[in-house]
N, C-alpha and C positions, 0 to 999 in steps of 0.2 A: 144376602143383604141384611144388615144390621141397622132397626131404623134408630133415630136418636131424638127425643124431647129436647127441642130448644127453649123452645117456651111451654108455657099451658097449651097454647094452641098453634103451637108450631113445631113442625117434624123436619129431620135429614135425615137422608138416607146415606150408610156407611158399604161401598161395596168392596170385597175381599182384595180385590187388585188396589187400593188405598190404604191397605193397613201395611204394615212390617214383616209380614209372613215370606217364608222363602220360598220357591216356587215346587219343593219338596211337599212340603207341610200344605201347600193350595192343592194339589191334584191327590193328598191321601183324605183330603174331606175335612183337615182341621180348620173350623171357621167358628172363629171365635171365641174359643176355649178360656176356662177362666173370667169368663165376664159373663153376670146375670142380671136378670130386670131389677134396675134400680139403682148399681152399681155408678157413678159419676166416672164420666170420661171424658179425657180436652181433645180439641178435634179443630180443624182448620177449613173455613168456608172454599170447596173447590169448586166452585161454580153453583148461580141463580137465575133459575129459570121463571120471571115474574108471572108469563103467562098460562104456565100449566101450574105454578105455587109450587115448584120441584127445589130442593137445598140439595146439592150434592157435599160432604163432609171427605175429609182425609184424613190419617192419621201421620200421614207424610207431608212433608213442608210443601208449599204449591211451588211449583217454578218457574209458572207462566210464560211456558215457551217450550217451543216443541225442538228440542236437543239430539244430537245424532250421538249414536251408543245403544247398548244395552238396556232391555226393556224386556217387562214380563207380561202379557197381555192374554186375558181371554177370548178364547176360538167362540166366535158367532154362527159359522156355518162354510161349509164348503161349499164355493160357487164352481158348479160343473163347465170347465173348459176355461174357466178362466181367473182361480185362486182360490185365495180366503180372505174371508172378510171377519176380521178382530176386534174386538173392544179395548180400545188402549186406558191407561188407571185415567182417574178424572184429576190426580194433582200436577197432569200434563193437560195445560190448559188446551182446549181444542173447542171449535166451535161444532163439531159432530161424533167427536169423540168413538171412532170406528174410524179403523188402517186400513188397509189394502195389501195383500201380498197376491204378487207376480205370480202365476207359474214359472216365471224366469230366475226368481229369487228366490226359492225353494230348496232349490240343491247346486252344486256344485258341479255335475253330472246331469244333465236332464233323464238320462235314463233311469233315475232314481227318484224320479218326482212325483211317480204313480204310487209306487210304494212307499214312500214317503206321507203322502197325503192320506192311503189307509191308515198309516200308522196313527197320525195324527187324530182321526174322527172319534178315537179310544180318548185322549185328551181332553180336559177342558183349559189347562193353563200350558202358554209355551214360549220360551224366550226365543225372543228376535231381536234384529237388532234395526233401529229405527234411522231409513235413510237419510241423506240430504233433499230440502225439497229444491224442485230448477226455480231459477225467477219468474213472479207473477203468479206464482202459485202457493199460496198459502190458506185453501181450505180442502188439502190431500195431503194424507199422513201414508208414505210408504214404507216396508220395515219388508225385513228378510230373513229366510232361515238358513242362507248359507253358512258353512261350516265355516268359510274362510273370512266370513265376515264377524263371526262372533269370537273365532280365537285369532284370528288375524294372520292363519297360514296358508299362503296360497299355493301350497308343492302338489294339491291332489285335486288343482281343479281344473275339469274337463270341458266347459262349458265357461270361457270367462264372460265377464258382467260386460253388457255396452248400453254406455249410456247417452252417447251423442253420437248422430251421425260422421260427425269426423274420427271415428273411432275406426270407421268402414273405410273398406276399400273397393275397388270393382274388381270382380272374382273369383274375391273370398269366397271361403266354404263357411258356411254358416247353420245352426238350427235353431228351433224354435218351436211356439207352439200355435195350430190354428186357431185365431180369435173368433172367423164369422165366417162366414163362405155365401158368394151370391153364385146370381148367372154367368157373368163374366169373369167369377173368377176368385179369391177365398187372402184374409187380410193374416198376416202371420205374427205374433209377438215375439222379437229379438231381443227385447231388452226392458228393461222397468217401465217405461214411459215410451217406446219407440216398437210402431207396427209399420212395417214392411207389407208389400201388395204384388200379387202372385197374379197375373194375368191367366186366362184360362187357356190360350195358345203356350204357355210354359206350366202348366202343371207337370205334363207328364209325357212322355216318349209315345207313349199311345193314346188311343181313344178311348176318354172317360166317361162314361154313359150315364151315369148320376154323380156329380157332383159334391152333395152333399152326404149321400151314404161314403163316398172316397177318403172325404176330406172334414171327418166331423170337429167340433169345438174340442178341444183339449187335444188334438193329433199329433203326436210330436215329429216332424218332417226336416230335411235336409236338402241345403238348397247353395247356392251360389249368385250374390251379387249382383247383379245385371247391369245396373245403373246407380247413379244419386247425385241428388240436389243437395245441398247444404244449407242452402238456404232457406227453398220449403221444406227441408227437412224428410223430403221424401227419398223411398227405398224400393227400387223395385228388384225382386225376387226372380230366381227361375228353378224350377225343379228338376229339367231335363237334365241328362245328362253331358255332358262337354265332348264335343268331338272328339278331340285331343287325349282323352282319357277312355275310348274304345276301342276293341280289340274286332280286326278283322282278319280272319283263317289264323287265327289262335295267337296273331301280334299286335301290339298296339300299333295306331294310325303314325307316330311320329316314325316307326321304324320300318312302316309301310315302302318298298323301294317304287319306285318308278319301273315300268315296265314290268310289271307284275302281274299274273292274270286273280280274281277274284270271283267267285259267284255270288248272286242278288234276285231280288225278287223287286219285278217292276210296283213303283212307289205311285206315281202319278204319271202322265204322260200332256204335254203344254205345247205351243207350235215351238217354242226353241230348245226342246228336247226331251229328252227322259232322264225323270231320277228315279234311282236305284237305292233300294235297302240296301246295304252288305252287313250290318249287324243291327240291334236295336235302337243303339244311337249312334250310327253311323251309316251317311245316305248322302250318295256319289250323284253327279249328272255328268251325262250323256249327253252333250250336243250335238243338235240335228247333223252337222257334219261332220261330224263321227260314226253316225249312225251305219251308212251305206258307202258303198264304194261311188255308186252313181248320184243322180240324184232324185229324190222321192215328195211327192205334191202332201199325201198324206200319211202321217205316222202311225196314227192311230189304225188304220187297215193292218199293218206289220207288225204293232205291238198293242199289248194290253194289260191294264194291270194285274196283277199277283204273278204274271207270269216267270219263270224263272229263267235268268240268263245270265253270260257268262261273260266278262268285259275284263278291259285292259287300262292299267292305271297310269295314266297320262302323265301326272301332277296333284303333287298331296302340299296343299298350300296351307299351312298351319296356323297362317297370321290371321288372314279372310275365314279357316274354316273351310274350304270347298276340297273336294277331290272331284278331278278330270276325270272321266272315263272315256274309253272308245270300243266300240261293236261293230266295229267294219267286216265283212267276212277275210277278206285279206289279211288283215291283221289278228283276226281270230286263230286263223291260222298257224303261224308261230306258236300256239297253245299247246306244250304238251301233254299225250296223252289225252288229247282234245278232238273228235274228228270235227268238220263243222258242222253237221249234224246235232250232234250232243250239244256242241256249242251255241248255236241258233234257241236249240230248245230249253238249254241249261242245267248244265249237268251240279245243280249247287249240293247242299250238304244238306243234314239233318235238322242245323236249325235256322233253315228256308221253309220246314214242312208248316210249323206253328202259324207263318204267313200266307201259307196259300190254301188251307186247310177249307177253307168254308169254299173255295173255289172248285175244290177237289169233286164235295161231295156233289158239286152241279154236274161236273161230268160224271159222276157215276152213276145220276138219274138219268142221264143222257143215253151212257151204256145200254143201262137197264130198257128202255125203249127201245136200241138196238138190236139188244137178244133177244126181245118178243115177236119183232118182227122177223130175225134170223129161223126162228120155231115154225113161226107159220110157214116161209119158205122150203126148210127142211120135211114138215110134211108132203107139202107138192110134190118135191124130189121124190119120199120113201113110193108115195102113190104111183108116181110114173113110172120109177124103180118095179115095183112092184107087178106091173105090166108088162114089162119088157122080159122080166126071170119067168112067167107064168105062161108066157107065150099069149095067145088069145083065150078069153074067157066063151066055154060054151055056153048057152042060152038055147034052152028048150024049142023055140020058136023059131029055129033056123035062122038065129043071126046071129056073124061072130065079127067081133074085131082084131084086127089082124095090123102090123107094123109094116108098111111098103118102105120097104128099106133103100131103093131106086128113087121113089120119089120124097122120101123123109114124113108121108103125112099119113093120117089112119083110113082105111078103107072099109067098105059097107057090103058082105055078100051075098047075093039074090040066094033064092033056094034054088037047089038043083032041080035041070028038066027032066024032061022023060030020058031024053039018053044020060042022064047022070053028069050034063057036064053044067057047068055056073058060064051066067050072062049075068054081067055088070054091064049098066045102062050109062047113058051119059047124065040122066035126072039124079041118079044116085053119086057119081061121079059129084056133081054139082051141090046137091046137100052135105056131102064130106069137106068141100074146100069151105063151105059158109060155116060147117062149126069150128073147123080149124080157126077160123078169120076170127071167130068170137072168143074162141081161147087167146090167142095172141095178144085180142084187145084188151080182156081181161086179166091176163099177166104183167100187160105195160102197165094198165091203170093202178091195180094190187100196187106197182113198183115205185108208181111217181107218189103214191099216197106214201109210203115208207121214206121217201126222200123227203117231202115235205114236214114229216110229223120230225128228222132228223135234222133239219134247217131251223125247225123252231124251237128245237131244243138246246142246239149251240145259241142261237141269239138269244135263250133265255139266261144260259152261262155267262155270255158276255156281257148281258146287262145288271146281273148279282157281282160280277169283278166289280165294273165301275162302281158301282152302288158302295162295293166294301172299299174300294179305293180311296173312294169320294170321304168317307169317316176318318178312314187315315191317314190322310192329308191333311195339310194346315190349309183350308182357300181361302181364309178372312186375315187378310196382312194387317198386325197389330202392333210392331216394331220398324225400325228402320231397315232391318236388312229384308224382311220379310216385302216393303215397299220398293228397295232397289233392285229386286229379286222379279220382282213381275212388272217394272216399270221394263226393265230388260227385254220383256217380248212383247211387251205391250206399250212403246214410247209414247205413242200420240194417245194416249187413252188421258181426257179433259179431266174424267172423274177419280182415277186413280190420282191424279195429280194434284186435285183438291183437297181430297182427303189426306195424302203426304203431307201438304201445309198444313191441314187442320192440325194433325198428330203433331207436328213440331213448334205449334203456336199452343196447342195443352201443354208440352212439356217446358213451356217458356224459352225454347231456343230462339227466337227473333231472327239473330243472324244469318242460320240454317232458313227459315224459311225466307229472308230478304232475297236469300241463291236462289231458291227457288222461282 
């Protein structure tokens, strides 16, 4: 900054981006070469500020208007996630005299915009070129680094500029960069002036467990259309991926035939049926009558989630989005290479494993309690084993036990009398059958404790299913199909149906909800 004597007691201040320097000569340091204290210089009032006593000077004519074109302005600071913020010359009159650039307006490419912005922090002067502002808006100066807007070739841009929502369409593929991200769900910048909103039921195909480590500021993401107003100007966004554009046993879903069999991994399970994964973004349902040949009171006893099975494709509707499935055993049947066995249990592929994985490791703690109990059993066997190869064990004291093979139990033999022959009593008889009777009880009990601790350990499995089910499912219906979708099984439910109008008197459809 070059101050300047207007009076004895009066100063302006001259800053570099107001003199004639070419943007060459500002970033190699030459500032104000040739001129020394004292020297006279003419200069143009560019703006007064009465109440801090501030004279800003020019050495360029003022133009008093903020003009679209080419402009050379100084970098202020990079704002992390969401631009730069510039210092435009003061002979562009402005009442705050600092731009704005977009992450949108950056590059031509958004993949170029990261590296781009390093480049930039090396910098202190950079031409841009200086937008049009919209109506009603005349205290924001927006300006951009696009290539195609400073030489005005547009053959290499990858990322074009949208500046009004009727630019969009419903569909479109679209990216952008994350502006904010709450709880429900993270705001996305498409365009100079225009943010899009990403509900948190369409971020992503799966469950996002933190949000904001996902989906930081500056993220540059990929998404498609969902909806738009044009008149509140609003855009909503989805992340997921499009049915229509996933691949199930290694084909896309349009060339999906009819009557096809498929493998999945159970999704959720509703009283009007069950939906099925068959790929990451693509998930079939199963109606209850489809399910069985006969008919069945509860689903959930028959199926559970992650489980893996094997179904038949009914109908692949591309307009709706749905695919038909059926798991009837009869019709499983038909399945080649299928017995129903396999098919009941689901005989899927490899990338079924990823989804059922946490469900896996429950049964193999389940196992695992089975072989400890299998161990202690096998010793009882070696023991008795052991009895029967050894014949009877002698005992000093004249007592042996011996295997009555006639009557299957162990027997107890008095010592021999005088003539050498054995007398078994009926006392003794009777103390043989009481510890028999205690062994037997003691074998049942051993057996019913090992069923037991094996009953709480499948019902501990089937409660970590649901549990992981319960995440990867959508249960909070946040769109329209998401609410025709569970009004379907649940018609008379008062509260689903208030909440349907609430959502369609937010989005200002009126008409929609008058049907209602």
């Amino acid at each position: 900054v070059l101050w300047i004597a207007l009076t004895p007691s009066l100063a302006g201040r001259l800053s570099l981006l107001d003199t004639d320097k070419s943007l060459d000569e500002m970033n190699r340091g030459e500032h104000f070469t040739g001129l020394k204290t004292g020297d006279p210089i003419e200069t143009f009032i560019a703006s007064h500020d009465k109440e801090k006593g501030r004279i800003d000077c020019s050495l360029v004519p003022v133009t008093r208007s903020v003009r679209e074109g080419s402009v050379v302005v100084e970098i202020d600071r990079v704002l992390e996630g969401d631009g730069i913020r510039v210092k435009i010359p003061g002979h562009i009159l402005h009442e705050h005299r600092y731009g704005h650039i977009n992450l949108t307006d950056i590059a031509d490419d958004f993949d170029e915009v990261r590296s781009r912005i390093e480049h930039l922090r090396s910098e202190n002067f950079v031409e841009c070129f200086m937008l049009p502002r919209s109506d009603g808006d005349n205290d924001r100066v927006r300006l951009s680094l696009r290539e195609s807007r400073l030489s005005g070739k547009s053959a290499n841009v990858v990322d074009p500029e949208v500046g009004f929502v009727s630019d969009l369409n419903v569909g479109q593929s679209i990216r952008g960069f994350v502006k904010s991200t709450t709880s429900k769900g993270c705001f996305v910048s498409i365009g100079t002036d225009l943010v899009s909103r990403v509900l948190l039921s369409n971020l992503s195909d799966h469950f996002v467990k933190n949000i904001e480590r996902s989906f930081p500021p500056g993220k540059l993401i990929s998404g498609r259309i969902q909806s738009l107003d044009k008149e509140s100007k609003q855009v909503e966004l989805t992340l997921r991926m499009d049915m229509t554009e996933g691949t199930v046993n290694g084909r896309s879903v349009s060339d999906l035939p009819n009557g096809s069999f498929v493998s999945g991994v159970i999704k959720s399970i509703t009283d009007f049926g069950v939906f099925i994964r068959l790929s990451d973004s693509v998930t079939g349902l199963c109606h209850r009558s489809q399910l069985f040949d006969g008919r069945v009171e509860d689903i959930g006893q028959k199926f559970s989630p992650g489980q893996r099975v094997r179904a038949k494709v009914l109908k692949v509707d591309l307009e709706r989005k749905r695919i038909s499935l059926c798991m009837k055993p009869s019709v499983l049947e038909e399945d080649p290479g299928q017995s129903v066995e396999a098919t009941r249990e689901g005989g899927g592929d490899d990338s079924d494993k990823d989804l059922e994985r946490n469900v896996d490791d429950d049964d193999d703690e389940s196992e695992g309690m089975d072989e400890d109990d299998d161990e202690d059993d096998d010793d009882d066997d070696n023991f008795e084993q052991g009895v029967e190869e050894n014949g009877a064990l002698d005992v000093s004291d004249g007592f042996e036990f011996s295997e009555d093979e006639e009557e299957g139990r162990v027997t107890q033999a008095s010592p021999p009398d005088e003539n050498g022959t054995e007398d078994s009593s009926d006392s003794d008889d009777g103390e043989t059958e009481e510890q028999d009777d205690g062994h037997e009880r003691k074998k049942k009990s051993s057996k019913e404790k090992r069923e037991r601790k094996r009953a709480l350990a499948k019902q501990e499995v089937e409660m970590r299913a649901k549990e992981e089910a319960l995440h990867a499912s959508m249960e909070t219906p946040v769109t329209s199909e998401d609410f025709e979708r569970l009004l379907m099984g649940t018609p008379n439910s008062s509260i689903l149906w208030i909440k349907y109008l609430a959502l369609r008197l937010s989005l200002s459809q009126l008409g929609s909800a008058r049907e209602i």
